[in-house]
C-alpha positions in Angstrom: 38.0 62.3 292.3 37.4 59.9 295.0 33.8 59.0 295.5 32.0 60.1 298.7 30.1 58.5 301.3 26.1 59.4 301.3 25.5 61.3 304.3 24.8 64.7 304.0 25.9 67.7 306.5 23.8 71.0 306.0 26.1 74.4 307.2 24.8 77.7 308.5 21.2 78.2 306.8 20.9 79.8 303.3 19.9 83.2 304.6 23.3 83.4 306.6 25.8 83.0 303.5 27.5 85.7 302.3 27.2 86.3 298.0 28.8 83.9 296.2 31.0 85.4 293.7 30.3 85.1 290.3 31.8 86.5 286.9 30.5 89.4 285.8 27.8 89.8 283.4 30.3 91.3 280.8 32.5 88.2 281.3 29.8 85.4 280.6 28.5 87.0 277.9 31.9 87.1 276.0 32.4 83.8 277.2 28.6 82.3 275.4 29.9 84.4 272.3 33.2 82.5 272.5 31.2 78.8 272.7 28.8 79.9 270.1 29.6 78.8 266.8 25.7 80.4 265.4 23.5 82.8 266.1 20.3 84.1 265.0 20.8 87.5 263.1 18.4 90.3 262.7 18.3 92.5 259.8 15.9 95.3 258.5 14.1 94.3 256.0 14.1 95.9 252.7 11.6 94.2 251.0 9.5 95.2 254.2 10.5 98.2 255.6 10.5 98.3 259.3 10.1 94.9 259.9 12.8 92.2 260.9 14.7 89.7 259.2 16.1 86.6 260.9 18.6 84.4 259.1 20.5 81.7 260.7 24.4 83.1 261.0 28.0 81.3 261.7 30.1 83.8 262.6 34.2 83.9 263.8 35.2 86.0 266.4 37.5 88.6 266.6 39.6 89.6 270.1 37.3 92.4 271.3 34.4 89.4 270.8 33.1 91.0 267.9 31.0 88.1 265.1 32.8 88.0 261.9 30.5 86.6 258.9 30.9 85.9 255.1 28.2 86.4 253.7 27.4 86.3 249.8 25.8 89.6 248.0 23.1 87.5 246.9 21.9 87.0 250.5 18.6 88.5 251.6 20.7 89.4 254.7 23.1 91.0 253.1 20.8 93.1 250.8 18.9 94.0 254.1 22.6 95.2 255.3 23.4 97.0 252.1 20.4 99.5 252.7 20.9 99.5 256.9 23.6 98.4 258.6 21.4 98.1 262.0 21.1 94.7 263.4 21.4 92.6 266.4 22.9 88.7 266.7 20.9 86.6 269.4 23.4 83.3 270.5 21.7 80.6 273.0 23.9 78.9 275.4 24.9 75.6 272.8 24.1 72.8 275.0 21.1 73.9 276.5 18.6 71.3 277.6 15.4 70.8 279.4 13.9 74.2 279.2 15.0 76.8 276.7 13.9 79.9 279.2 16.3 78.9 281.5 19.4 78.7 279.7 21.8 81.5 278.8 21.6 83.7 275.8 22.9 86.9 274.4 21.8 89.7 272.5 24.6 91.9 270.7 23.2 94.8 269.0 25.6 97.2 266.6 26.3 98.0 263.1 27.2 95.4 260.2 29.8 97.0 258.1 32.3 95.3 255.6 35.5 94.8 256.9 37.8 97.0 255.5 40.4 95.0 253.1 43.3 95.8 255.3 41.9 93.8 257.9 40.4 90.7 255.6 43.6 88.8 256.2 42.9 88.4 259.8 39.2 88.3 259.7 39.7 85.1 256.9 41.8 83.5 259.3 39.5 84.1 262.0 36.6 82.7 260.3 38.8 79.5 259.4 39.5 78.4 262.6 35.8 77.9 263.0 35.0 76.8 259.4 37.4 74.8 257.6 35.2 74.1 255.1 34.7 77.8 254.0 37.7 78.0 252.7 35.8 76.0 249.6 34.1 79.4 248.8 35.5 82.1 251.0 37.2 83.4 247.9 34.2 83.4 245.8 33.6 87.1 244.3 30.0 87.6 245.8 30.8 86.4 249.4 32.6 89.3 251.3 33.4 89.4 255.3 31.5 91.9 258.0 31.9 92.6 261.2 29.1 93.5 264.1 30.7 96.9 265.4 28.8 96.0 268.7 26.9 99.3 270.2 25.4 97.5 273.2 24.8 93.7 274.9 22.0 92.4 276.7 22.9 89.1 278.9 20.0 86.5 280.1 21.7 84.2 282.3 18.2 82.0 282.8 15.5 82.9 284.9 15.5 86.6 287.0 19.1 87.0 285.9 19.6 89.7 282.6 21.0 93.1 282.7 22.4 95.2 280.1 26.2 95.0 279.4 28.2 98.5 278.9 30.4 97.5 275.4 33.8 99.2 277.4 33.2 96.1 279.7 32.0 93.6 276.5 35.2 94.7 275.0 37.4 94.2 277.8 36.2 90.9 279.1 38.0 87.5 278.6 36.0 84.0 278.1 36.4 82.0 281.3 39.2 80.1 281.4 37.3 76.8 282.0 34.7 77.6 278.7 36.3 74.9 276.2 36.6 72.4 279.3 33.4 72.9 281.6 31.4 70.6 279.2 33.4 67.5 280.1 33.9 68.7 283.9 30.1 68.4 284.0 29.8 65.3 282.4 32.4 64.1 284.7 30.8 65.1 287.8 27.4 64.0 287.1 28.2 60.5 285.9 30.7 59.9 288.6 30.3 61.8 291.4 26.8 62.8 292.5 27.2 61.9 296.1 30.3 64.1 296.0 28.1 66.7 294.5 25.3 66.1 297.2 28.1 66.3 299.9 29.2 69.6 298.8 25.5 71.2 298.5 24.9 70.3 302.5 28.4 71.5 303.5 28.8 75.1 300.8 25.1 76.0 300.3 23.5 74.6 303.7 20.9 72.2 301.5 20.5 69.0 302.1 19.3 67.2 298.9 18.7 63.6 297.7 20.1 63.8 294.2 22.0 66.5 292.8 23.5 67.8 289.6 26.4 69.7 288.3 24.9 72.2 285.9 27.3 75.1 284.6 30.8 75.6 286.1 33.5 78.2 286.0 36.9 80.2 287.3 35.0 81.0 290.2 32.4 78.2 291.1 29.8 75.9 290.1 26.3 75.7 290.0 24.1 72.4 291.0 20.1 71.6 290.5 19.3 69.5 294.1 16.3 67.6 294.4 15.1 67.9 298.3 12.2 66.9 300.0 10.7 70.4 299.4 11.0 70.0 295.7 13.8 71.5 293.4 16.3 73.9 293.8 19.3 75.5 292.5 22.3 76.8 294.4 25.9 78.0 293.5 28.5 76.9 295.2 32.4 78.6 295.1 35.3 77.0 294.8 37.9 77.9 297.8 39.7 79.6 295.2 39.8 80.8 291.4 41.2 78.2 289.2 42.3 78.6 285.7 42.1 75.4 283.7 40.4 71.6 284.5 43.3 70.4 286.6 42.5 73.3 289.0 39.3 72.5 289.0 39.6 69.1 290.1 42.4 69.3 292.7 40.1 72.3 293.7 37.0 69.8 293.9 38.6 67.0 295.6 39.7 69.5 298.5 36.5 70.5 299.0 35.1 67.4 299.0 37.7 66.3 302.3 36.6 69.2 303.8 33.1 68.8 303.5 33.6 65.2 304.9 35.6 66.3 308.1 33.3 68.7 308.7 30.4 66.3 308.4 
Protein backbone atom coordinates (compact mmCIF):
# COMPACT_ATOMS: atom_id res chain seq x y z
CA UNK A 1 0.00 0.00 0.00
CA UNK A 2 1.19 3.43 -0.50
CA UNK A 3 1.87 5.33 2.71
CA UNK A 4 -0.39 8.28 3.68
CA UNK A 5 0.02 11.69 4.55
CA UNK A 6 -0.78 12.59 8.46
CA UNK A 7 -3.70 14.63 8.46
CA UNK A 8 -6.63 13.33 9.70
CA UNK A 9 -10.47 14.07 8.37
CA UNK A 10 -13.28 13.01 10.90
CA UNK A 11 -16.88 12.01 8.94
CA UNK A 12 -20.39 12.31 10.23
CA UNK A 13 -20.10 11.74 14.16
CA UNK A 14 -20.09 8.19 15.64
CA UNK A 15 -23.77 8.36 16.77
CA UNK A 16 -24.77 8.99 12.99
CA UNK A 17 -23.23 5.67 11.42
CA UNK A 18 -25.27 3.05 10.53
CA UNK A 19 -24.00 -0.83 12.09
CA UNK A 20 -21.12 -2.03 10.66
CA UNK A 21 -21.56 -5.40 9.44
CA UNK A 22 -19.84 -8.05 11.07
CA UNK A 23 -19.76 -12.04 10.77
CA UNK A 24 -21.95 -13.70 12.73
CA UNK A 25 -21.30 -15.07 15.97
CA UNK A 26 -21.68 -18.67 14.52
CA UNK A 27 -19.09 -17.73 11.82
CA UNK A 28 -16.22 -16.48 14.19
CA UNK A 29 -16.53 -19.07 16.47
CA UNK A 30 -15.89 -21.79 13.74
CA UNK A 31 -13.45 -19.66 12.46
CA UNK A 32 -11.26 -19.46 16.35
CA UNK A 33 -11.88 -23.35 16.33
CA UNK A 34 -10.31 -23.49 12.86
CA UNK A 35 -7.02 -21.26 14.18
CA UNK A 36 -6.87 -23.27 17.28
CA UNK A 37 -4.61 -25.97 17.28
CA UNK A 38 -5.41 -26.55 21.66
CA UNK A 39 -7.87 -26.20 23.90
CA UNK A 40 -8.56 -26.69 27.42
CA UNK A 41 -10.93 -29.75 27.93
CA UNK A 42 -13.26 -30.46 30.66
CA UNK A 43 -14.10 -33.76 31.89
CA UNK A 44 -16.07 -35.18 34.93
CA UNK A 45 -14.14 -36.47 37.21
CA UNK A 46 -14.25 -39.98 38.32
CA UNK A 47 -12.00 -40.01 40.91
CA UNK A 48 -14.18 -36.99 42.20
CA UNK A 49 -17.45 -37.20 41.31
CA UNK A 50 -19.03 -33.99 40.20
CA UNK A 51 -16.19 -32.07 39.98
CA UNK A 52 -14.16 -31.05 36.74
CA UNK A 53 -11.18 -32.10 35.12
CA UNK A 54 -9.14 -29.89 32.91
CA UNK A 55 -6.40 -31.44 30.69
CA UNK A 56 -4.62 -29.55 28.08
CA UNK A 57 -6.08 -31.00 24.45
CA UNK A 58 -4.77 -30.87 20.56
CA UNK A 59 -7.47 -31.69 18.67
CA UNK A 60 -8.07 -31.93 14.49
CA UNK A 61 -11.13 -30.76 13.12
CA UNK A 62 -13.58 -32.23 11.18
CA UNK A 63 -15.95 -30.21 8.38
CA UNK A 64 -18.95 -29.55 10.59
CA UNK A 65 -15.96 -27.93 13.08
CA UNK A 66 -16.20 -30.70 15.35
CA UNK A 67 -12.41 -31.43 17.70
CA UNK A 68 -11.07 -34.69 16.93
CA UNK A 69 -8.57 -36.05 19.74
CA UNK A 70 -6.32 -39.27 20.25
CA UNK A 71 -6.17 -39.81 23.28
CA UNK A 72 -4.55 -42.96 25.17
CA UNK A 73 -6.73 -45.29 27.57
CA UNK A 74 -4.32 -44.62 30.14
CA UNK A 75 -5.31 -40.92 30.26
CA UNK A 76 -7.13 -39.48 33.27
CA UNK A 77 -9.18 -37.78 30.59
CA UNK A 78 -10.09 -40.55 28.95
CA UNK A 79 -11.05 -42.68 32.05
CA UNK A 80 -13.12 -39.52 33.07
CA UNK A 81 -14.86 -40.02 29.44
CA UNK A 82 -15.17 -43.73 29.79
CA UNK A 83 -17.66 -43.23 32.84
CA UNK A 84 -19.35 -39.76 31.24
CA UNK A 85 -19.10 -38.67 28.00
CA UNK A 86 -20.13 -34.92 29.11
CA UNK A 87 -17.55 -32.38 28.50
CA UNK A 88 -16.91 -29.00 27.09
CA UNK A 89 -13.44 -27.69 25.11
CA UNK A 90 -12.64 -23.99 25.92
CA UNK A 91 -10.09 -22.52 22.84
CA UNK A 92 -8.60 -18.76 23.32
CA UNK A 93 -8.03 -16.67 20.40
CA UNK A 94 -4.03 -18.04 19.65
CA UNK A 95 -2.26 -14.83 19.47
CA UNK A 96 -3.83 -13.01 22.09
CA UNK A 97 -1.93 -10.29 23.75
CA UNK A 98 -2.16 -7.49 26.24
CA UNK A 99 -5.14 -8.60 28.17
CA UNK A 100 -6.55 -12.09 28.16
CA UNK A 101 -10.32 -10.75 28.98
CA UNK A 102 -10.44 -9.08 25.92
CA UNK A 103 -9.53 -11.53 23.42
CA UNK A 104 -11.81 -14.07 21.76
CA UNK A 105 -12.61 -17.48 23.11
CA UNK A 106 -14.93 -20.30 22.68
CA UNK A 107 -16.73 -22.75 24.66
CA UNK A 108 -18.03 -25.94 22.79
CA UNK A 109 -20.00 -28.13 25.04
CA UNK A 110 -21.23 -31.84 23.69
CA UNK A 111 -20.55 -35.45 24.17
CA UNK A 112 -17.10 -37.26 23.67
CA UNK A 113 -17.66 -40.50 22.05
CA UNK A 114 -15.14 -42.84 20.11
CA UNK A 115 -15.31 -42.44 16.65
CA UNK A 116 -16.77 -45.20 15.14
CA UNK A 117 -14.03 -47.38 13.02
CA UNK A 118 -15.66 -46.66 9.81
CA UNK A 119 -14.89 -43.16 10.09
CA UNK A 120 -11.13 -43.55 11.82
CA UNK A 121 -9.70 -43.32 8.26
CA UNK A 122 -10.70 -39.83 7.91
CA UNK A 123 -10.57 -38.72 11.46
CA UNK A 124 -6.54 -40.07 11.28
CA UNK A 125 -6.01 -37.99 8.39
CA UNK A 126 -7.67 -35.22 9.95
CA UNK A 127 -5.60 -35.24 13.01
CA UNK A 128 -2.39 -35.50 10.71
CA UNK A 129 -2.68 -32.50 8.98
CA UNK A 130 -2.33 -30.77 12.33
CA UNK A 131 0.17 -33.34 13.92
CA UNK A 132 2.67 -34.82 11.91
CA UNK A 133 4.41 -36.10 14.56
CA UNK A 134 1.44 -38.29 15.83
CA UNK A 135 1.72 -40.48 13.37
CA UNK A 136 4.84 -41.79 15.78
CA UNK A 137 2.07 -43.22 18.09
CA UNK A 138 -1.28 -42.77 16.45
CA UNK A 139 -1.26 -46.52 15.93
CA UNK A 140 -0.35 -47.38 19.36
CA UNK A 141 -3.12 -49.96 20.89
CA UNK A 142 -4.13 -47.73 23.91
CA UNK A 143 -4.46 -44.38 22.05
CA UNK A 144 -7.96 -44.34 20.15
CA UNK A 145 -9.72 -41.15 18.36
CA UNK A 146 -13.05 -39.19 19.75
CA UNK A 147 -14.92 -36.81 18.60
CA UNK A 148 -16.98 -33.72 20.54
CA UNK A 149 -20.59 -34.43 19.18
CA UNK A 150 -21.06 -30.60 19.94
CA UNK A 151 -24.69 -29.93 21.76
CA UNK A 152 -24.25 -26.19 22.11
CA UNK A 153 -21.41 -23.09 21.68
CA UNK A 154 -20.92 -20.11 23.66
CA UNK A 155 -18.75 -17.22 21.79
CA UNK A 156 -16.82 -14.34 23.83
CA UNK A 157 -15.68 -12.03 21.34
CA UNK A 158 -13.81 -9.68 24.20
CA UNK A 159 -15.38 -7.38 26.27
CA UNK A 160 -19.66 -6.91 26.25
CA UNK A 161 -19.62 -9.19 23.21
CA UNK A 162 -20.79 -13.23 24.02
CA UNK A 163 -23.97 -14.88 23.13
CA UNK A 164 -24.86 -18.42 22.77
CA UNK A 165 -24.44 -20.10 19.34
CA UNK A 166 -27.47 -22.51 18.03
CA UNK A 167 -25.15 -25.84 16.75
CA UNK A 168 -27.64 -25.75 13.23
CA UNK A 169 -25.68 -22.34 12.77
CA UNK A 170 -22.07 -23.83 14.43
CA UNK A 171 -22.58 -26.56 11.95
CA UNK A 172 -23.26 -24.61 8.98
CA UNK A 173 -20.74 -21.89 9.35
CA UNK A 174 -17.49 -21.59 7.26
CA UNK A 175 -14.00 -20.07 8.87
CA UNK A 176 -13.51 -16.63 7.35
CA UNK A 177 -11.83 -16.62 4.38
CA UNK A 178 -9.08 -14.29 5.51
CA UNK A 179 -8.39 -16.70 9.07
CA UNK A 180 -4.94 -18.32 7.80
CA UNK A 181 -3.88 -14.73 6.31
CA UNK A 182 -5.26 -12.00 8.78
CA UNK A 183 -2.08 -12.59 11.02
CA UNK A 184 0.26 -11.22 8.42
CA UNK A 185 -2.31 -8.46 7.11
CA UNK A 186 -2.03 -7.13 10.68
CA UNK A 187 1.47 -7.24 10.93
CA UNK A 188 1.58 -5.56 7.69
CA UNK A 189 -0.57 -2.78 8.48
CA UNK A 190 0.76 -1.90 11.79
CA UNK A 191 4.40 -1.91 10.84
CA UNK A 192 3.81 -0.05 7.63
CA UNK A 193 0.96 1.81 7.52
CA UNK A 194 -0.35 3.45 10.69
CA UNK A 195 -0.91 6.77 9.17
CA UNK A 196 -2.97 4.89 6.56
CA UNK A 197 -4.76 3.30 9.47
CA UNK A 198 -5.17 6.76 11.29
CA UNK A 199 -6.53 8.19 7.88
CA UNK A 200 -9.14 5.61 7.63
CA UNK A 201 -10.39 5.85 11.44
CA UNK A 202 -11.17 9.87 10.75
CA UNK A 203 -12.76 9.23 7.30
CA UNK A 204 -14.97 5.35 8.20
CA UNK A 205 -15.48 5.74 11.99
CA UNK A 206 -15.53 9.68 12.35
CA UNK A 207 -12.46 9.53 15.14
CA UNK A 208 -9.76 11.33 14.86
CA UNK A 209 -6.77 9.67 16.60
CA UNK A 210 -2.98 10.21 17.06
CA UNK A 211 -1.81 6.58 16.68
CA UNK A 212 -3.71 3.79 15.62
CA UNK A 213 -3.65 0.01 15.26
CA UNK A 214 -4.96 -2.71 13.19
CA UNK A 215 -6.14 -5.36 15.59
CA UNK A 216 -8.36 -8.24 14.09
CA UNK A 217 -9.48 -8.24 10.40
CA UNK A 218 -11.90 -10.22 8.23
CA UNK A 219 -14.23 -10.84 4.87
CA UNK A 220 -16.17 -8.00 5.99
CA UNK A 221 -13.91 -5.36 7.90
CA UNK A 222 -11.34 -4.54 10.32
CA UNK A 223 -11.05 -3.55 13.60
CA UNK A 224 -8.40 -0.70 15.01
CA UNK A 225 -7.42 0.37 18.84
CA UNK A 226 -6.99 4.60 18.32
CA UNK A 227 -5.34 6.49 20.83
CA UNK A 228 -7.16 10.17 20.95
CA UNK A 229 -6.86 12.85 23.07
CA UNK A 230 -9.76 11.53 25.11
CA UNK A 231 -7.95 8.37 25.85
CA UNK A 232 -8.36 4.91 24.01
CA UNK A 233 -10.78 3.59 21.88
CA UNK A 234 -11.80 0.84 19.56
CA UNK A 235 -13.86 1.13 16.34
CA UNK A 236 -14.61 -1.22 13.40
CA UNK A 237 -14.33 -0.08 10.25
CA UNK A 238 -15.93 -2.09 6.83
CA UNK A 239 -14.40 -2.64 3.90
CA UNK A 240 -16.40 -1.15 0.75
CA UNK A 241 -16.95 -4.55 0.01
CA UNK A 242 -16.56 -8.36 1.14
CA UNK A 243 -13.28 -9.79 0.00
CA UNK A 244 -12.22 -13.30 -0.02
CA UNK A 245 -8.47 -13.77 0.30
CA UNK A 246 -5.32 -11.07 1.19
CA UNK A 247 -5.10 -9.70 -2.31
CA UNK A 248 -8.69 -8.47 -1.83
CA UNK A 249 -7.94 -7.15 1.06
CA UNK A 250 -5.35 -5.00 0.05
CA UNK A 251 -6.62 -3.64 -3.30
CA UNK A 252 -9.69 -3.22 -1.01
CA UNK A 253 -7.43 -1.19 1.62
CA UNK A 254 -5.56 0.89 -0.87
CA UNK A 255 -9.06 2.07 -2.34
CA UNK A 256 -10.20 3.20 0.73
CA UNK A 257 -7.27 4.78 1.62
CA UNK A 258 -7.67 7.30 -1.96
CA UNK A 259 -10.94 7.78 -0.90
CA UNK A 260 -10.30 8.78 2.52
CA UNK A 261 -7.63 11.17 1.12
CA UNK A 262 -9.95 13.03 -1.56
CA UNK A 263 -12.39 13.27 0.89
CA UNK A 264 -10.06 14.87 3.37
Amino acid sequence: MPSSPSRKHAGPPVSDRPPVPEPAFSERARTLVYLGRIGSLSTLSRKQPGFPFGSVMPYGLDARGRPIFLISSMAMHTQNLQADPRASLLVTQPDAGGDPLGASRVTLIGNVQIVPEAEVAEARGLYLERYANAKYWVDFEDFSFYRLEVLDVYYVGGFGVMGWVQVTDYDEAQPDPLADAAAGIIEHMNADHKDALALLAGCFAGIESEEAAMTAVDRLGFHVRLKTQDGMKGARIAFLREVRNSGEARKVLVEMVQQARRQA
